[in-house]
N, C-alpha and C positions, 0 to 999 in steps of 0.2 A: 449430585453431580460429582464424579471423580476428580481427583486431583490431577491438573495439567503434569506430563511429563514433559523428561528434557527436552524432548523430541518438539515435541509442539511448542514449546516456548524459545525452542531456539528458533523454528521456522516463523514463529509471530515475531522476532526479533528480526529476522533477517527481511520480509516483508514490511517491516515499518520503515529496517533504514532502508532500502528501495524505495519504497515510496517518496518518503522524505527526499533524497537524493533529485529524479527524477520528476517530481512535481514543481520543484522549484529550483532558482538559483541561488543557493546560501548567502549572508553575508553581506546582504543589498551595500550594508550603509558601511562595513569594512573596506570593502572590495570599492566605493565609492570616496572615501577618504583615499584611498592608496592612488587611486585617480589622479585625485585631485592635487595628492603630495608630488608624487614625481612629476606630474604636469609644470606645477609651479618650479618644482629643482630645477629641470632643463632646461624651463624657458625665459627663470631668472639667470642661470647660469651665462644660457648663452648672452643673453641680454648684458648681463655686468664684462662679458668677453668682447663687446661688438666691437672696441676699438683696437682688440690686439686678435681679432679672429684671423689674422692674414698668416700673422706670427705661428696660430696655434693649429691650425686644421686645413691656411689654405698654400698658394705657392711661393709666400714668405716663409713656408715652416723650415726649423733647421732640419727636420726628418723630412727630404725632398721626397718631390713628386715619383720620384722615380724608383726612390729605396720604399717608396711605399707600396707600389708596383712592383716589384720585389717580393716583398715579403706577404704579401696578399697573392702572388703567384704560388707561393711556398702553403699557406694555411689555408688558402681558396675565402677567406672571411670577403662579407660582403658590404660594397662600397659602392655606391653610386658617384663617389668623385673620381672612382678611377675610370672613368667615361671620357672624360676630357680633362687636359690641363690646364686649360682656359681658365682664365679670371672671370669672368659673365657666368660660367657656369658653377665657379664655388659658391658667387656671392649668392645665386638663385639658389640651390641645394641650404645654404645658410638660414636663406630667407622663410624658406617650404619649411625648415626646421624649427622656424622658431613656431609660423601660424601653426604647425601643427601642435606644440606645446604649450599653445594654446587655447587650441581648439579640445585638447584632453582634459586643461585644467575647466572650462567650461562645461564640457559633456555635452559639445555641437556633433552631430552626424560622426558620432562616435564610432561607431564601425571602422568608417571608414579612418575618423581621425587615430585611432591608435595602428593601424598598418601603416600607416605615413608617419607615425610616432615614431615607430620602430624605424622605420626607413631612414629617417632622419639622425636618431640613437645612434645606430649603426655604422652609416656613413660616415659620420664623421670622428666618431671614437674608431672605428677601424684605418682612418688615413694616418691618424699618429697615433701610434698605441701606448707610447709613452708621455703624454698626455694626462693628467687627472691627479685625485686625491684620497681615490679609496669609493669616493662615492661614486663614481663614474661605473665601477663594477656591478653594483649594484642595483644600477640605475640599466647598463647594459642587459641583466640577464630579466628586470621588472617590463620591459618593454616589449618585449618579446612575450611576455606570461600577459600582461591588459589584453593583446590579440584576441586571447583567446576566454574573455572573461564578458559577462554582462555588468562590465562596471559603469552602467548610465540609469538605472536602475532608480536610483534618488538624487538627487543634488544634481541634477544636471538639466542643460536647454532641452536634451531629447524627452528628460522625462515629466515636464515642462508642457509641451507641447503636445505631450502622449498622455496627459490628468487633463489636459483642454480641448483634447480630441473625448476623451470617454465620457467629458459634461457634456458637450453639446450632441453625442449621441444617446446620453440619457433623456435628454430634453427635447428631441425630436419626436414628432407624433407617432411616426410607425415606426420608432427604434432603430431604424437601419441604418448605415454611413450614406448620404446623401449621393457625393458624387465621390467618397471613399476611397484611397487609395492609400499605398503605404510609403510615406515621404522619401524613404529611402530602402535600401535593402536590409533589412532585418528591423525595420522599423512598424508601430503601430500603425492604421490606417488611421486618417484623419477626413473631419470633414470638410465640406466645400467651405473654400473662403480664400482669399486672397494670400494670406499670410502661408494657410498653408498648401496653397496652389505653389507658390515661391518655394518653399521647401520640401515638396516634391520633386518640383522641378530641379534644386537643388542636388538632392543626392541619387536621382539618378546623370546628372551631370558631374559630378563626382566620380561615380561606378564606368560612367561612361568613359572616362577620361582618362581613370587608371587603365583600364584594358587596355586605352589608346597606344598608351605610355610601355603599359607592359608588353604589346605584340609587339610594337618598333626595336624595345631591349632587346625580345627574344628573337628576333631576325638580324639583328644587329651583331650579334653575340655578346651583349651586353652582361649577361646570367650565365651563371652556370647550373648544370641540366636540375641538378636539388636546387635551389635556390627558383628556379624558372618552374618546376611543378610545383614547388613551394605558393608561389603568389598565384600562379593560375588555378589553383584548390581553392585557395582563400576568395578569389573573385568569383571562380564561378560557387561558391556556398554563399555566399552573400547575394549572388544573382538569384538564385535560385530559391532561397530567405525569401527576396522581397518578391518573388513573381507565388510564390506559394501563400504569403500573406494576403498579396492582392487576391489570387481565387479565391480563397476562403473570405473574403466579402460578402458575396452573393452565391459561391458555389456553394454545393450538397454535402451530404456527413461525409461521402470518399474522402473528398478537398480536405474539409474540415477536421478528419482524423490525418490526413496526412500531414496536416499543419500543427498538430499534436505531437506525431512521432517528430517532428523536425526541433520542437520544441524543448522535448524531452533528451533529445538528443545535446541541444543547446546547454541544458543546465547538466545535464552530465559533464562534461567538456568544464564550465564553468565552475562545477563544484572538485572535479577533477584537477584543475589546475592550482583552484585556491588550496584545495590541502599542498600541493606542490609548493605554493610560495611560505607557507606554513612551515614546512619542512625545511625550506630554505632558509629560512631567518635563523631556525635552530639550530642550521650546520653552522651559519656562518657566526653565530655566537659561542656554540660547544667548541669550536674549533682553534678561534680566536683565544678561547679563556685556557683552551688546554694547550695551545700553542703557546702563551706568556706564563705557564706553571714553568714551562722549559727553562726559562729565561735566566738568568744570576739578579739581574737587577729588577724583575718581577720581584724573585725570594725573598730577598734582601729590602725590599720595600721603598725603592729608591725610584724605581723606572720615572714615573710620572716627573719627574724634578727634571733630567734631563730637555726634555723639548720647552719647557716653559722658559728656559733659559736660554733657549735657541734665538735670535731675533729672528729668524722666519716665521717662528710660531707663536709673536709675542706683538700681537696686535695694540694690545695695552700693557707696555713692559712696568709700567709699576703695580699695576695689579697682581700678572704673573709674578715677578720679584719677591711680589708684598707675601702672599700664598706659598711661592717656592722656599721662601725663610722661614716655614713652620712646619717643622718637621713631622710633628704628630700628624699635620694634616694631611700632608705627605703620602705620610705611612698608612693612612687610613683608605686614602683616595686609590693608592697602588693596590690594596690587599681586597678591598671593597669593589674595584673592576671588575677583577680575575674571580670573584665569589661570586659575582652578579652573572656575569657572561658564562660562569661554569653551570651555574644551577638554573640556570631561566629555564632550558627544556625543563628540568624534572619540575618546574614549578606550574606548569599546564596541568599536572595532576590535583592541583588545587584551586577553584575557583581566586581564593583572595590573595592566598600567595601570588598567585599570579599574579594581579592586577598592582598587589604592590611594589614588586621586584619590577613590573613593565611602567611603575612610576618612576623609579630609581634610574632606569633604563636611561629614560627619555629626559629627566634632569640631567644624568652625565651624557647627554651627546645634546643639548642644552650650552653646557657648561664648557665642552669643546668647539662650540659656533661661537663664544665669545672669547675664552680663553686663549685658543689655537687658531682661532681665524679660520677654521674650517667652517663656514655656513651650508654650503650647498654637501658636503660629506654628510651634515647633521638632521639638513632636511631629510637627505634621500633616505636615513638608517631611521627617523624619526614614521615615514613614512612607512616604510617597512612594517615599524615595531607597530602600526594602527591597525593591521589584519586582526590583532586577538584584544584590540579593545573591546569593550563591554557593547552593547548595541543601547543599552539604556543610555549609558555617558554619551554613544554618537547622536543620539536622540535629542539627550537635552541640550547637545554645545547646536549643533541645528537649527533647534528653535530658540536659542540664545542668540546667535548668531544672527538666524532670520528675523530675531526682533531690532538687532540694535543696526540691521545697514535700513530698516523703516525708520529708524530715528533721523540714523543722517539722513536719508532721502529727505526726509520731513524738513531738515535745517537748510536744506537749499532751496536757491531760489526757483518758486514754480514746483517745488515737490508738497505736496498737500496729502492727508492722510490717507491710505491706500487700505484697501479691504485686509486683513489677515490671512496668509495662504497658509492652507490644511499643513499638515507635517503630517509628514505618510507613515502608515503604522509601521514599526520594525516584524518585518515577515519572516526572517528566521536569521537566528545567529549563527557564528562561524563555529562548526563541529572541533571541538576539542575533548580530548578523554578526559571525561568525569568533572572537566572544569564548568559545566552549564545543568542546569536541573532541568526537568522533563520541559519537550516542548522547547529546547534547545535558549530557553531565555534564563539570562544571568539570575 
């Protein structure tokens, strides 16, 4: 046999990564930590906010009702508190905000919950825009990207009850979905049973409710025309998800390939966006680092000493103090930032590089949740930086994890030892150049 030319080896390349791409959705346990991070930032945030949310978002704010109205006339950015200036209606939009932040860190009828994620993200970071810490931005443009991601995947109620619908149809005599359908739109069919009679019934009650919601905006003039085909795309693909799941039940190969292409269409989109947020953590790190090379007190190796001597950012002022009196440290912590946040991209080119520099990362925004009093800024960048961790480390902290809440379950009262649930195989890692060996595993 002759030896492969260019020619044919670049078309077997390019054929594999299609395949790869379009067979699945990258990332499962990535794109599932990233989840689960910002879920917890927002819904801890707004939670530790409840008593001064009036102050911060609603018609206590000193950025009134009105200049916010203003200035959302000016950028068209989208708010649902600019509906009404009623007090019943901030506190409900508040409320919707938080169950949905938690409903993502969960992974409940996630479809739907991260469009109400966003909804919520949105709304109320766009009523005061001066508002936040840094992490707010971040958290802003992550919300809008979950949309469009299959991050329920693992660690989630969906995918929960999507391993306990495929057992009880392994375990049916003639293999089929009983009385099968798919609990919600974009979701697995499940079989006959009560529980998941309920959460069927669930998220099409859900699906139903938004349209409700969304026809009344859109007659209302609530939307404007992008923003109003915006959400009317989103609902009817998700309609149209769960009625093509349902056929392909019992319908024929037509259904059944059509519920392929829909598929494939799904993890494109999915795999499409994750290199996006990919992309995105390396702007905002090259950017950041090359932005403080600028600086005089970057050069100079001083910058960091500043804020620690601030009391706004001196949650434990003898600690800070104690750290700010040591110069070398100083000096190390200010030049060691700017080197970490310069070279992270280029360290993608390196499996270990990477993961050690993405350890160093996550130490200093670590070390700014307690030094600085920034927690929710640290989560949401910690969050972030979990896209290009390893799939074997999100593997092991999983089942580390998943052993020790059976412990405590075990420590309370009435909680007795419970069967061990499977930990689902890592199905493919998140594509990085040259940082993964064949087969896409660390």
């Amino acid at each position: 046999m002759g030896t492969e030319g260019p020619r044919t080896r670049l078309e077997r390349w390019v054929s594999r990564g299609l395949t790869r791409i379009t067979a699945q959705a990258l990332g499962p346990y990535q794109t599932a930590i990233v989840r689960i991070g910002f879920g917890a930032a927002w819904f801890f945030f707004l939670l530790r906010e409840w008593p001064h949310r009036q102050e911060l978002y609603g018609p206590d704010s000193p950025w009134a009702w009105g200049l916010a109205r203003q200035l959302i006339e000016t950028n068209d950015a989208f708010t649902v508190l600019m509906w009404s200036s009623s007090d019943s209606w901030f506190q409900l939009v508040y409320l919707v905000a938080m169950a949905a932040a938690a409903a993502v860190l969960l992974g409940w009828h996630t479809r739907a919950a991260t469009v109400l994620f966003m909804v919520g993200v949105l709304s109320l970071q766009n009523r005061s825009v001066f508002m936040g810490d840094g992490g707010d931005n971040i958290i802003h443009l992550m919300a809008i990207y979950l949309v469009f991601t299959r991050c329920a995947q693992v660690w989630s109620l969906d995918a929960r009850r999507a391993r306990r619908a495929r057992e009880r149809h392994a375990a049916s005599p003639d293999g089929q979905w009983a009385h099968g359908e798919p609990s919600a739109p974009g979701e697995l069919p499940q079989a006959a049973g009560p529980a998941e009679t309920t959460a069927g019934v669930g998220g099409v009650v859900l699906w139903s409710a938004f349209g409700a919601v969304l026809l009344g905006s859109t007659v209302a003039g609530g939307l404007s025309i992008g923003w109003a085909l915006f959400f009317w795309a989103l609902w009817a693909a998700h309609g149209l998800w769960w009625a093509v799941n349902r056929a392909a039940v019992r319908g024929g190969a037509a259904v059944r390939e059509i519920r392929d292409v829909c598929d494939i269409l799904a993890n494109l989109v999915h795999n499409g966006v994750l290199l996006v947020v990919m992309i995105e953590v390396c702007l905002v790190y090259s950017t950041a680092g090359w932005y403080k090379i600028q600086g005089s007190r970057w050069q100079d190796g001083t910058a960091v000493y500043y804020p620690m001597n601030l009391d706004y950012f001196t949650p434990w002022p003898e600690l800070s103090h104690l750290l700010a009196g040591n110069g070398v440290m100083i000096f190390l912590v200010t030049y060691g930032t700017v080197a970490t946040q310069v070279a992270f991209p280029f360290t993608l080119l390196n499996r270990r590089a990477k993961n050690v520099l993405l350890t160093f990362m996550i130490m200093e925004h670590l070390s700014i949740a307690v030094l600085l009093g920034l927690p929710f800024f640290s989560l949401a960048m910690i969050a972030a930086d979990a896209v290009f961790l390893p799939t074997v480390f999100l593997v092991w902290l999983g089942r580390h994890t998943g052993a020790l809440g059976g412990r405590v379950r075990g420590l309370l009262p009435g909680g007795g030892p419970r069967a061990p649930q499977p930990v689902p195989e890592p199905v493919a890692e998140v594509p990085q150049v040259s940082a993964y060996g064949p087969g896409g595993q660390p």
